[in-house]
C-alpha positions in Angstrom: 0.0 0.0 0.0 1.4 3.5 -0.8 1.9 5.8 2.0 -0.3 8.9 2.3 2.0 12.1 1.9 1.7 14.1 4.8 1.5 18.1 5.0 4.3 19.6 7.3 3.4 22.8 9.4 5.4 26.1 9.2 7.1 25.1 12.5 8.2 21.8 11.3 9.7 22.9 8.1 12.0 25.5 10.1 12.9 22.5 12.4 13.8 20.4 9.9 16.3 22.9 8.6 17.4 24.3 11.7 20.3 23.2 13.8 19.5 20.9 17.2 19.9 23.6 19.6 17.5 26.2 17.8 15.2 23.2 17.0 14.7 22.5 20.2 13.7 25.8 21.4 11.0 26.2 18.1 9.5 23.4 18.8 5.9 23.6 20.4 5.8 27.0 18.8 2.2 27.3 16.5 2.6 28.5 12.9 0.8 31.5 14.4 4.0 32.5 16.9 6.3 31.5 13.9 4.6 34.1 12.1 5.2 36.4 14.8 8.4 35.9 14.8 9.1 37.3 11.0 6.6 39.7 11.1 6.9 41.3 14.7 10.8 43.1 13.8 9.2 45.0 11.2 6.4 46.3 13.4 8.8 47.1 15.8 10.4 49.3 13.0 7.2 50.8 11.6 6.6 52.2 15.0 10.2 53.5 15.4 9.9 55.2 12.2 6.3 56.5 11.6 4.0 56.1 14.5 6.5 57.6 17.2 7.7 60.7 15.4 3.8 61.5 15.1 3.2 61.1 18.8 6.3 63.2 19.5 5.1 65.6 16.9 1.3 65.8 18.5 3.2 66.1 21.5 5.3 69.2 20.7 2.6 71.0 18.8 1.0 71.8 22.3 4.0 73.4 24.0 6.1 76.1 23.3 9.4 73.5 22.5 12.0 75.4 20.4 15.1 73.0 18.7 18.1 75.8 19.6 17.1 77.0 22.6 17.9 74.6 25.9 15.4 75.2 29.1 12.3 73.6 30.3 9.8 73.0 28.0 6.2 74.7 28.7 3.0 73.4 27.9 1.0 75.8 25.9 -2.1 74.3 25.3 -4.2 74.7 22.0 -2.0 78.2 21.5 -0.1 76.9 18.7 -3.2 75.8 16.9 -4.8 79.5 17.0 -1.6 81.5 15.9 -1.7 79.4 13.1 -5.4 79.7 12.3 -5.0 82.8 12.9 -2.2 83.9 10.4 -3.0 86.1 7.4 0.2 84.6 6.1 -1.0 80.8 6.6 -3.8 81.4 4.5 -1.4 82.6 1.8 0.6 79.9 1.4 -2.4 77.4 1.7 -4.1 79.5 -1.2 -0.9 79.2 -3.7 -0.7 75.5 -2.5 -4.3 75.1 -3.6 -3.5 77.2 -7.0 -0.6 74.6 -7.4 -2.1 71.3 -6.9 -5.4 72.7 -8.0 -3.3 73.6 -11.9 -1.1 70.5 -12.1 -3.7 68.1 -11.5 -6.4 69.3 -14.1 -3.6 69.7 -17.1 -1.6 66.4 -16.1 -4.6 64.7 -15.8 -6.0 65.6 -19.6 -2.6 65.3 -21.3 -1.9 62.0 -18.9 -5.3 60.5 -20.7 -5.0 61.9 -24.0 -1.3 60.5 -24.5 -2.5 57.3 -23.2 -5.5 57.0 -25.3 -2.8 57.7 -28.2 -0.4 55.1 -27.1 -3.2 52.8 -26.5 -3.8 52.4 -30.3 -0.2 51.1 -30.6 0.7 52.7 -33.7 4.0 51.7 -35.2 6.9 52.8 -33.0 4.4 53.6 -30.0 7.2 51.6 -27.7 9.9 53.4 -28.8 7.7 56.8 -27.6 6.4 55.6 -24.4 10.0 55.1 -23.4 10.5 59.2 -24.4 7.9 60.0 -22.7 8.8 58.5 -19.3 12.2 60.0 -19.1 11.1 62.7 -16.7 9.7 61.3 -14.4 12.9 58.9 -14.4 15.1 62.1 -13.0 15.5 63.5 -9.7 13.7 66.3 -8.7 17.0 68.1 -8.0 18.2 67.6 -11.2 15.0 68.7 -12.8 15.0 72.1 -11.1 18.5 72.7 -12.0 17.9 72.0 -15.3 14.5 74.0 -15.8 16.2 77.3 -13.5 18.7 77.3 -16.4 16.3 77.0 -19.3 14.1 79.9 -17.8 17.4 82.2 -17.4 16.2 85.3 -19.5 19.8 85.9 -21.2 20.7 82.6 -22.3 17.8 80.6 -21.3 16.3 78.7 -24.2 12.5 79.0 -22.9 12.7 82.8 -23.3 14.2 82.0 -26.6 11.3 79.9 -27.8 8.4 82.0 -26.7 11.0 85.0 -28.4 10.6 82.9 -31.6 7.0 82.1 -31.4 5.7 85.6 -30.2 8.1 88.1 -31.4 8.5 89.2 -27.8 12.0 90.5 -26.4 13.7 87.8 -24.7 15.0 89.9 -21.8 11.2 91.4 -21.4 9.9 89.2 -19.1 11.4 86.5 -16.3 9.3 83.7 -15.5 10.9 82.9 -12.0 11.2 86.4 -11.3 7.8 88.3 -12.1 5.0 87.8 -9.5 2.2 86.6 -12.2 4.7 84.0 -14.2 6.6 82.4 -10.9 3.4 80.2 -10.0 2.6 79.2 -13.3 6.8 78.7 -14.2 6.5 75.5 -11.2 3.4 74.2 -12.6 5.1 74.1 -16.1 7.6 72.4 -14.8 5.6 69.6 -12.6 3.4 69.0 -15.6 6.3 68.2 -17.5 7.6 65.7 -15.1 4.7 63.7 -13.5 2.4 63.6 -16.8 4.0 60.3 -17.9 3.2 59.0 -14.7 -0.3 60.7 -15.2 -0.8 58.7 -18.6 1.0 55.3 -17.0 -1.8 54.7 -14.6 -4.5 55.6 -17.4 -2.9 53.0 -19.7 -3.5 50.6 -17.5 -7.0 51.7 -17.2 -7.4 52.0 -20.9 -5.5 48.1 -21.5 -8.2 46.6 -18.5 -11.3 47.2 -20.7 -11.9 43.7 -22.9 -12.1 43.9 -26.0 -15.5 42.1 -26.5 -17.4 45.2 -25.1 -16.1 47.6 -28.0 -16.6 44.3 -30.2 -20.6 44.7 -29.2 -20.8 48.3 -29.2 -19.2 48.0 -33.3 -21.6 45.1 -33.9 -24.4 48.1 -32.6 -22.9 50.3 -34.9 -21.8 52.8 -32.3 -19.4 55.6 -33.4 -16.0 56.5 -32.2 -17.3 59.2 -29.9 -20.1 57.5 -28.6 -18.0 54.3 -27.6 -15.2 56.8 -26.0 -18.2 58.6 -24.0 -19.8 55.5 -23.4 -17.2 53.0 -22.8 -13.8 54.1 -22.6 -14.3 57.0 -20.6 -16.6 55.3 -17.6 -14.3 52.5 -17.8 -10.9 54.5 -17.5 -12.4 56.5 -14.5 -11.4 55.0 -11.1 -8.1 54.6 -12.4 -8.2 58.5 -13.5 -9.2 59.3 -10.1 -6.6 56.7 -8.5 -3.9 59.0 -10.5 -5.1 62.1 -8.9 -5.3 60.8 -5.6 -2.0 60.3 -6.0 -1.0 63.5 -7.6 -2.7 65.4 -5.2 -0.8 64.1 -2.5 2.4 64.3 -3.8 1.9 67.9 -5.1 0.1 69.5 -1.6 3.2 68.3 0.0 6.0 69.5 -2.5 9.0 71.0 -1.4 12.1 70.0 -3.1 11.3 71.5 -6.8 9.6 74.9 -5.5 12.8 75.2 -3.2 15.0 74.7 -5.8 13.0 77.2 -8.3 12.2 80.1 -6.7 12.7 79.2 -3.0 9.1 80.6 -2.2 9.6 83.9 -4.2 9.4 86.2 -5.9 8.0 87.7 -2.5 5.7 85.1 -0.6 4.1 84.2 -4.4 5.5 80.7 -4.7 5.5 79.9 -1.0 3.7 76.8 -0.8 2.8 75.3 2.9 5.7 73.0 2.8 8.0 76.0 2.3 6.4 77.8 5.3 6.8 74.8 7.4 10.6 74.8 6.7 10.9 78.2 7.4 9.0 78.2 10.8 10.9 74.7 11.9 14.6 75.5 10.6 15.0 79.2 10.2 12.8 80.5 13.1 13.6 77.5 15.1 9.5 77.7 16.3 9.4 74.1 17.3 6.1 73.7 19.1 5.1 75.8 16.6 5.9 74.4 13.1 4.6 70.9 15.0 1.1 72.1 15.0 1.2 73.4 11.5 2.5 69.8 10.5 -0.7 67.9 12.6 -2.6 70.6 10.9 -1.5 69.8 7.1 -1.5 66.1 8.2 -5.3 66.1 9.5 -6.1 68.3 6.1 -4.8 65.4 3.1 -5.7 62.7 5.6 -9.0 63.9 5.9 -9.0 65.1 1.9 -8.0 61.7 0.6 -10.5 59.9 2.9 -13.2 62.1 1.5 -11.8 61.2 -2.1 -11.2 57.4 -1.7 -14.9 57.2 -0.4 -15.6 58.5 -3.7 -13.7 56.5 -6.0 -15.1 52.4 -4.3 -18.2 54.3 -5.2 -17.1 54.6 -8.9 -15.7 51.1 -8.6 -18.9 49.9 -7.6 -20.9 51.5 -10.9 
């Protein structure tokens, strides 16, 4: 009679390939404690790295802690919280944050769909293309303001040289990181230009889920183009449209590192996005306590935003 093959747990497979010693002290453990074993150092390092920084941060945004100044530290209560309400110059930078995110999603989103809905009919050479058209996003963001802050140079830039050549302008007429009405609308060039591709990656994959056998009945129906597009393609593509705004949306109410590197917040206050206020209350005014609360305050906002949102989109998913 042939033997019955018999199913070895978690526990006894480690045993089995584990020296005496350590064998003996794994043994009578369930698959469950095992288990535990593998997964517990990485909780241990999730709460080291996120969790506890956000208590500590919670924690500071109700006293009056400063990072260069030694001394007891004060409770102050909700103080923090209502300077910061409060502050004409809060508002600001949350209103050019808003014009920023607000901007860059809407014109990444309907160049991100049209280029993929133009890659998506695989013309000859669309490969070859889709690779050019992700190389920006492949770059640092350091290396993208770099290169952008010496392409909108008004002497030897070659951006004021092409609107020159398209407009008959003066070249040396106008600066776009240095005028109050083109600095805001210089970083949202520039983000567009980077995170489209990654804008048109995620409504690829939207536009490659949708089986073929639905546009297959909609032809047999003699639907036109435009009314399969409105009536297919477009419903279809949607959660993952909104999935690539979510994303966006985060990314871009929390920039620091390109605005920094453009303009540094100016000309004036123009371009000073929250993040950069944060920076500059935390590491140049050395308001501890205070730049905590902002921080809890600009974490509660997207938390809260992109529950709102993701509510929203299962909703979609469920049509």
């Amino acid at each position: 009679m042939s033997e019955q093959p018999t199913t070895m747990s978690m526990a006894d497979k480690i045993i089995t390939a584990t020296p005496t010693p350590v064998a003996a002290r794994i043994r009578g453990l369930s698959d469950k404690g095992i288990a535990w074993i593998f997964v517990g150092p990485t909780i241990v390092l999730l709460l080291a790295i996120n969790i506890f920084p956000l208590i500590w941060t919670i924690y500071l945004s109700f006293t009056n802690y400063a990072a260069n100044r030694s001394g007891p530290v004060k409770g102050v209560g909700i103080r923090n919280y209502e300077r910061i309400l409060n502050d004409a110059d809060i508002w600001t930078a949350m209103q050019a944050t808003a014009h920023f995110v607000i901007w860059t999603i809407a014109i990444e989103t309907v160049l991100g769909f049209a280029l993929a809905y133009l890659i998506d009919k695989k013309f000859k050479g669309h490969g070859f293309w889709t690779t050019i058209l992700l190389l920006p996003m492949m770059l640092s963001p350091a290396v993208v303001g770099n290169f952008w802050k010496f392409l909108y140079e008004p002497q030897i830039g070659l951006f004021n040289y092409a609107i020159s050549f398209l407009t008959g302008m003066d070249r040396t007429s106008f600066q776009m990181l240095g005028e109050v009405s083109l600095a805001p609308w210089s970083i949202v060039i520039v983000d567009v230009w980077m995170w489209t591709p990654y804008v048109m990656l995620i409504c690829l994959a939207g536009l490659r889920s949708i089986p073929d056998y639905i546009y297959e009945a909609a032809e047999v129906d003699r639907a036109s183009p435009w009314r399969q597009f409105v009536s297919i393609t477009l419903p279809m593509s949607m959660p993952f449209i909104m999935l690539a705004v979510l994303f966006r949306g985060i990314e871009n109410f929390k920039m620091f590192d390109l605005i920094n590197l453009l303009t540094s917040g100016g000309p004036g206050s123009t371009t000073e996005v929250a993040s950069i206020t944060l920076k500059r209350a935390a590491f140049e005014s050395w308001r501890t306590g205070y730049s905590s609360a902002f921080a809890i305050i600009l974490f509660v906002t997207v938390f809260g935003l992109a529950n709102i949102y993701v509510k929203a989109l299962n909703k979609v998913k469920q049509r």
